[in-house]
C-alpha positions as CSV (number, residue, x, y, z in Angstrom):
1,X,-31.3,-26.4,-76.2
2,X,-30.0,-23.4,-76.7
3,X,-31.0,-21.9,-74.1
4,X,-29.4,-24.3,-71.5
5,X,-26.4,-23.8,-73.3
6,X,-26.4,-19.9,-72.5
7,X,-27.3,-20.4,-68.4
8,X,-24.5,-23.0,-68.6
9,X,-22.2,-21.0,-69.9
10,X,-23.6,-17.8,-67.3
11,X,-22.7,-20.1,-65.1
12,X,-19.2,-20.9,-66.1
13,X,-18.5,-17.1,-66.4
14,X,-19.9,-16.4,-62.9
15,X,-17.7,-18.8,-61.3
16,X,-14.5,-18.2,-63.1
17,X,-15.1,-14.5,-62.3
18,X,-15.5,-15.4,-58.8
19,X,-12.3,-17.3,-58.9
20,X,-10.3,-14.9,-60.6
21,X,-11.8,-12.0,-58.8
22,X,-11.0,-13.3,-55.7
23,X,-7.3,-14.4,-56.3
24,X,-6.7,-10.9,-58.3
25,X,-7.5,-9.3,-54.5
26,X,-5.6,-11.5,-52.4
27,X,-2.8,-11.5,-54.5
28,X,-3.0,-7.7,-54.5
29,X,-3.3,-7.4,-51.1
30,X,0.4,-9.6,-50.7
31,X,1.8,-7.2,-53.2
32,X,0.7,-4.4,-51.5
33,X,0.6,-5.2,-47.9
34,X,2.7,-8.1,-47.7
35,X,2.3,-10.0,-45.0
36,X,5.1,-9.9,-42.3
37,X,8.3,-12.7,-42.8
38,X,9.3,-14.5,-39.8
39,X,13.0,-14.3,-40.8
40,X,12.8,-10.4,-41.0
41,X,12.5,-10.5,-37.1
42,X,14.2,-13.6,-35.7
43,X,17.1,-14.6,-37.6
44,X,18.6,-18.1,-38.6
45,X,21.3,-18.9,-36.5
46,X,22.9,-22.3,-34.8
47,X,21.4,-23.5,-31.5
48,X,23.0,-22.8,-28.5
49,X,22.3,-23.9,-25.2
50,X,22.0,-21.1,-22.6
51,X,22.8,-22.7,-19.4
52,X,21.7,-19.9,-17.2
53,X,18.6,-17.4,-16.9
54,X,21.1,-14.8,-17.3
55,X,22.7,-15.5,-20.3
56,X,19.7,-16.4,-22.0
57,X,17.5,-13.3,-21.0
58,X,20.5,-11.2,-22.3
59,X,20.5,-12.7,-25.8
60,X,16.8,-11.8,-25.9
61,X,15.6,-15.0,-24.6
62,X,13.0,-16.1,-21.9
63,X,13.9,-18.6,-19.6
64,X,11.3,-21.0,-18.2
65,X,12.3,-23.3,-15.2
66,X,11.9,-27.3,-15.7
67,X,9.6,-29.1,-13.5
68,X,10.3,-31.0,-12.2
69,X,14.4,-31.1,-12.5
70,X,16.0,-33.7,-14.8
71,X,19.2,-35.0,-13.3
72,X,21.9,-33.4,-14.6
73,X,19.9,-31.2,-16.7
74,X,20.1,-27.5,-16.0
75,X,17.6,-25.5,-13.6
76,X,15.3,-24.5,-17.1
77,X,15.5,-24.1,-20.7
78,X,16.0,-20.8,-22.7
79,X,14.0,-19.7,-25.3
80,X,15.9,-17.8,-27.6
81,X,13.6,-16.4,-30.4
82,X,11.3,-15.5,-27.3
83,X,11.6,-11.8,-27.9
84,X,12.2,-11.3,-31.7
85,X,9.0,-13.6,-32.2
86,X,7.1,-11.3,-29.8
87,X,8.1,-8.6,-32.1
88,X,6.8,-10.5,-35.5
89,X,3.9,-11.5,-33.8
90,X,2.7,-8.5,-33.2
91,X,3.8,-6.8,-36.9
92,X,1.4,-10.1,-38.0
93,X,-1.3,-8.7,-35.8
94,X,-1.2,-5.7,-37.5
95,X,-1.0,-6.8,-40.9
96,X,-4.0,-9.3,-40.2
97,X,-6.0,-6.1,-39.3
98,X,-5.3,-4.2,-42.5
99,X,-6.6,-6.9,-44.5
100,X,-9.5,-7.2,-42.7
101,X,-10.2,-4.0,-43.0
102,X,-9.8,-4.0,-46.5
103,X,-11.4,-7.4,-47.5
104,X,-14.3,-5.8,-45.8
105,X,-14.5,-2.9,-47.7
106,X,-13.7,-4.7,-50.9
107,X,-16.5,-7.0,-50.1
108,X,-19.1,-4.8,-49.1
109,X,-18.7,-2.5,-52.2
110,X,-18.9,-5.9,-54.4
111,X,-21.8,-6.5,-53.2
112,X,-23.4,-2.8,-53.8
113,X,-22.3,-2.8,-57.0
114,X,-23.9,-6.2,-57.7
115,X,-27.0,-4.5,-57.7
116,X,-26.1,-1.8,-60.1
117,X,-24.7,-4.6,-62.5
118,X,-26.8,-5.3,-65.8
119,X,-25.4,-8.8,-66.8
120,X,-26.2,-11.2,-64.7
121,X,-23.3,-13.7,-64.7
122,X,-20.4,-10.3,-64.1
123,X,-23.0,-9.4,-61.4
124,X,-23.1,-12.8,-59.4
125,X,-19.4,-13.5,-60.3
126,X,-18.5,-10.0,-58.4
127,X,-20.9,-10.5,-55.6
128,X,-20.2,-14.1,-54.6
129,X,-15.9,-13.4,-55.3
130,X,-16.9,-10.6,-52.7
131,X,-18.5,-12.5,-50.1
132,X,-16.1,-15.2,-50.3
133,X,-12.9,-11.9,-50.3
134,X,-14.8,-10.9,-47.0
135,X,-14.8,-14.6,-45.3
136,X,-11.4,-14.9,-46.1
137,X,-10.7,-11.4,-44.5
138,X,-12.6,-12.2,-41.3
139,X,-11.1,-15.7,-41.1
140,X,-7.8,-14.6,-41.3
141,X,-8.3,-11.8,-38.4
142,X,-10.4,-14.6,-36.5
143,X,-8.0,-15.0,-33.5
144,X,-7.4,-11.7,-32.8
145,X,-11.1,-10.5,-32.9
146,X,-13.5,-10.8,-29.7
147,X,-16.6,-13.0,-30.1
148,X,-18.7,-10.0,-30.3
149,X,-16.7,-8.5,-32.8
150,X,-16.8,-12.1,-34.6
151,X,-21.1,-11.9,-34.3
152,X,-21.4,-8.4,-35.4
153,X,-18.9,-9.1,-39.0
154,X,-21.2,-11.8,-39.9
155,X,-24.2,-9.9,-39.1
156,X,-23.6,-7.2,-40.9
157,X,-22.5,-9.5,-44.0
158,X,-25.5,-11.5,-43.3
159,X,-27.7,-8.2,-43.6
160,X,-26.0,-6.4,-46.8
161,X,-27.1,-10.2,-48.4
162,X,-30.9,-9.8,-47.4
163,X,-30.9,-6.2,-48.7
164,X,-29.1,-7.3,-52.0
165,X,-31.7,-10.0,-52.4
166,X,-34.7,-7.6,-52.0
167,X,-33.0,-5.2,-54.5
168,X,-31.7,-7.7,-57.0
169,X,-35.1,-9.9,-57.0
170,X,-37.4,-7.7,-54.9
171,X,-40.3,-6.5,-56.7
């Protein structure tokens, strides 16, 4: 009995260090590398109506034509964050590949120092808050990476878990 009461309680302790480890990363990452705000680049302001490609283009705007016409309705329709939400898109980008960068890291180092870890529950707690730190990383990054890039992440997550197994329960 008492025995199934300590691999319960391994258990318990793995997964609430996987939990914890993996919201005391992402959290740090926010602090650290805070994640771009939309507001920073396009600010809050009334709607306006531009009325002609012109106008609209000068306000930082892109105009697209409407096809086919309304009546009455002008020749297109303006776009007015068009430019400023260019801008934040690409800071987004950018921030997207820091943390993938770093989830990566952060994950393949969890799962090397599984390996080195004596008590099992800290060990698997580490590894699986580092696999899951990694997914989230990738997952996050998934639209801007190419589908070979895409392959080759999971591959070489799906390798570093075959060699952990063989060093963790190889024999």
């Amino acid at each position: 009995m008492a025995k199934n009461q300590s691999k319960i309680a391994q258990i318990i302790l793995c997964v609430g260090i996987l939990v914890v480890f993996v919201t005391f990363v992402m959290y740090g990452l926010e602090v650290f590398v805070p994640s771009p705000d939309y507001h920073d680049f396009c600010e809050e302001k009334p709607f306006k109506e531009f009325l002609s490609k012109e106008e609209c283009e000068q306000k930082g705007g892109a105009w697209s034509p409407n096809y086919p016409k309304p009546i009455d309705a002008p020749l297109g329709y303006c776009d007015a964050d068009y430019t400023c939400r260019k801008l934040f898109e690409k800071a987004n980008q950018q921030n997207q590949r820091i943390i993938l960068i770093i989830t990566s890291i952060i994950g393949v180092l969890s799962l090397i120092s599984g390996v080195f870890l004596k008590v099992p529950s800290v060990a698997y707690g580490i590894m699986s808050g580092g696999i899951v730190v990694f997914v989230i990383g990738v997952i996050r990054a998934w639209s801007l990476l190419s589908k070979y890039v895409q392959f080759a992440l999971f591959g070489v997550l799906l390798a570093l878990l075959i060699w952990f197994s063989y060093k963790k329960f190889g024999k």
